[in-house]
C-alpha positions as a printed NumPy array, in Angstrom:
array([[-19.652,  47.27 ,  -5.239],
       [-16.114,  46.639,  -4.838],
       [-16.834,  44.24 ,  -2.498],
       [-18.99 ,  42.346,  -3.869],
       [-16.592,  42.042,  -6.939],
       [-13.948,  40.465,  -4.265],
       [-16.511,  38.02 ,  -3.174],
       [-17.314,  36.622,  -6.543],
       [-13.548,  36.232,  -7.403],
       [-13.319,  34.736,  -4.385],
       [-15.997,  32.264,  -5.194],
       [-15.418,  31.714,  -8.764],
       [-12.019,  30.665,  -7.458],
       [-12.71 ,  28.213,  -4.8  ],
       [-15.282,  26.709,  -7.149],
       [-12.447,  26.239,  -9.556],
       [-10.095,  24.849,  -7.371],
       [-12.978,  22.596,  -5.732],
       [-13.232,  21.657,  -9.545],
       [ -9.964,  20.345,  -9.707],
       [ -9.723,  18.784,  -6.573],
       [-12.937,  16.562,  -7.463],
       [-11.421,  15.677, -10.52 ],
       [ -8.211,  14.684,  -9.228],
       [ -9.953,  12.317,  -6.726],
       [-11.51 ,  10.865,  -9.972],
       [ -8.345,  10.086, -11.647],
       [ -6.756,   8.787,  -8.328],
       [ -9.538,   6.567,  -7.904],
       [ -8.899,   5.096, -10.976],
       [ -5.093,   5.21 , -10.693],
       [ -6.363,   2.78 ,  -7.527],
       [ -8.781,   0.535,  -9.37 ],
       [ -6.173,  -0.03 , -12.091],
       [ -3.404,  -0.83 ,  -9.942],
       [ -5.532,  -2.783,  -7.088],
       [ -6.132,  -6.427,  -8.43 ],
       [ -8.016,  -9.773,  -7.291],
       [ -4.572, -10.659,  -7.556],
       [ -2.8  ,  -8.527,  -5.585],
       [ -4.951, -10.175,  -2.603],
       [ -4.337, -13.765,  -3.511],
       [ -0.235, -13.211,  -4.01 ],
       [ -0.079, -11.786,  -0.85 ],
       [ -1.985, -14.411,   1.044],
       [  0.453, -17.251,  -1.218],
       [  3.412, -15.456,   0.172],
       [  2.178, -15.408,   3.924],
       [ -0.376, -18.121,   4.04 ],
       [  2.731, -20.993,   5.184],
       [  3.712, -19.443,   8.322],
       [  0.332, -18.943,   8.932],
       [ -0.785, -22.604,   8.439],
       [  2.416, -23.66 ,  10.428],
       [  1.374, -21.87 ,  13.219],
       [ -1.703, -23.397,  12.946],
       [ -0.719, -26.831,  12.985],
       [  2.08 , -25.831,  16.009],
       [ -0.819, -24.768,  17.81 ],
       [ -3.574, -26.529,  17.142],
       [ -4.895, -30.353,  17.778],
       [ -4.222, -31.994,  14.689],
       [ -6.289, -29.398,  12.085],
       [ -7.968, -31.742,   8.852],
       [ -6.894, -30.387,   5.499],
       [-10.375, -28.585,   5.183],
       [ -9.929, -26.697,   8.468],
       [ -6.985, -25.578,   7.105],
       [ -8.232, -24.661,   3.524],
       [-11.452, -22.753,   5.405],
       [ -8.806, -20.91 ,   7.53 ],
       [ -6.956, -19.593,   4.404],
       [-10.131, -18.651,   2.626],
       [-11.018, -16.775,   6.222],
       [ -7.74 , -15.134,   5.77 ],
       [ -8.486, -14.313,   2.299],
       [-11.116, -12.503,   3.398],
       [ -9.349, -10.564,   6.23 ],
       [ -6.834,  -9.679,   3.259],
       [ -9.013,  -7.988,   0.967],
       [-10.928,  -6.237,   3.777],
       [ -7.494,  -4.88 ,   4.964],
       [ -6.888,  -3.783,   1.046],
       [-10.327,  -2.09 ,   1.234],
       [-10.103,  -0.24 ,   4.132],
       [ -6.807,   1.621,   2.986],
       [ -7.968,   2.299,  -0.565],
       [ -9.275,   5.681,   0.883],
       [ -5.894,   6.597,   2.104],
       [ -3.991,   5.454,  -0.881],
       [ -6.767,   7.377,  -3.551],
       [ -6.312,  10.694,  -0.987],
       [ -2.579,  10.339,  -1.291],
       [ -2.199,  10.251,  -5.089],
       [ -5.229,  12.887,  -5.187],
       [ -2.745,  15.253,  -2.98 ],
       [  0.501,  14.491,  -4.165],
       [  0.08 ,  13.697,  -7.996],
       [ -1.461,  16.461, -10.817],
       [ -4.28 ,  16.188, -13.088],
       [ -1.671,  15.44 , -15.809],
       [  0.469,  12.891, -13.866],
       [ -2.72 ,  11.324, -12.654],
       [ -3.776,  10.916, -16.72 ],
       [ -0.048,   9.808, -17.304],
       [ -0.32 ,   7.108, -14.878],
       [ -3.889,   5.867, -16.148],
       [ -1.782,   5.885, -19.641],
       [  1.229,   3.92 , -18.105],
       [ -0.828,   1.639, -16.661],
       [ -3.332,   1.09 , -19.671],
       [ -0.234,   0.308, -21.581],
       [  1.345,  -3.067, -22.251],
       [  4.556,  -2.159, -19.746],
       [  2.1  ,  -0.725, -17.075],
       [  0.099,  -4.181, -17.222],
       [  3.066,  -6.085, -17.059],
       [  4.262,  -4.016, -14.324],
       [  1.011,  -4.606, -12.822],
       [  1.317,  -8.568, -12.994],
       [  4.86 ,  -8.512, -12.171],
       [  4.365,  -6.039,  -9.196],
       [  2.978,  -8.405,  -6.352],
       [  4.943, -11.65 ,  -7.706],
       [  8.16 ,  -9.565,  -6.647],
       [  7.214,  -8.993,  -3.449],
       [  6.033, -12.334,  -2.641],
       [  9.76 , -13.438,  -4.058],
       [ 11.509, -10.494,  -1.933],
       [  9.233,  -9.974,   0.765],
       [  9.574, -13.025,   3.023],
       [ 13.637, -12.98 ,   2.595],
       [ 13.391,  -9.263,   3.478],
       [ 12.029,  -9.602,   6.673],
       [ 14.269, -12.221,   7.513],
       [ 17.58 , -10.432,   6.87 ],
       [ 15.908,  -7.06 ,   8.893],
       [ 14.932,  -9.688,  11.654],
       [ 18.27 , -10.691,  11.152],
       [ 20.272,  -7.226,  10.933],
       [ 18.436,  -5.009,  12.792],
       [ 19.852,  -6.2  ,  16.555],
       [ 23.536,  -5.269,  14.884],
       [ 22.437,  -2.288,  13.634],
       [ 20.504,  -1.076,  16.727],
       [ 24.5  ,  -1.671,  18.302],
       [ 25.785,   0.039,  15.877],
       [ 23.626,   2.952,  16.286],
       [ 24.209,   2.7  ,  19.698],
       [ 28.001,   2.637,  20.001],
       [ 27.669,   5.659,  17.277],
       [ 25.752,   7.351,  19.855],
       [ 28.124,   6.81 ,  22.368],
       [ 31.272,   7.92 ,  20.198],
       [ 29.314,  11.139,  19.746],
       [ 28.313,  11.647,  23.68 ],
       [ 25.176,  11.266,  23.228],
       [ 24.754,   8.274,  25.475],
       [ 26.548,   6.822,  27.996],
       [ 27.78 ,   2.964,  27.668]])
């Protein structure tokens, strides 16, 4: 009998906790869909679409303004299935690293007028940022990898 007890607590308590984790996929996957935009895929194909097209023409035999403009629709499309196909990961992370309350706090924040403008503002800052980013790192990272290096060195880690 005593067993039998054990297995029903047992059970009552994974269903619980299965509960819980079904709902907090729920509210990540809206988390996601609120914070996921049309836009977010058209900002980020702005900000990388002229290197892109500048490869293009380096490379290419004179490419008409409609090759060009099918080209950046095509990479449109690469974008957004890119988005799609980490969605999953991002919905899994907040489901495992966020609450049932955060996860409602966030839907709140982002419902919000702040949250929307954070939401709007979000992807036009990294557009702004992004490319002069990775330019500096390009830039830095050889004198930092020295740095490490000659830190390395100073410890005996390495030998010059």
């Amino acid at each position: 009998m005593r067993n039998i007890a054990w297995i029903l607590i047992l059970f009552c308590s994974f269903s619980a906790a299965h509960a819980d984790d079904a709902l907090r996929q729920k509210l990540a996957a809206q988390v996601v869909e609120q914070t996921t935009t049309g836009a977010m895929v058209d900002q980020m194909v702005d900000a990388i679409w002229p290197t892109l097209k500048a490869s293009i023409v380096d490379r290419s035999k004179n490419p008409s303004e409609d090759d060009l403009a099918e080209m950046k629709m095509e990479y449109a499309k690469l974008v957004e299935e890119m988005i799609g196909s980490v969605i999953g990961d991002v919905t899994e992370f907040y489901a495992e690293n966020y609450t049932e309350q955060e996860l409602e706090d966030l839907i709140t924040f982002y419902q919000s007028e702040l949250g929307q403008k954070t939401l709007t503002n979000a992807p036009k800052l990294m557009s702004e940022i992004m490319p002069n980013m990775m330019q500096k790192l390009q830039q830095e990272l050889p004198h930092t990898m020295q740095k490490f290096y000659a830190l390395a060195e100073e410890k005996g880690l390495v030998e010059g």
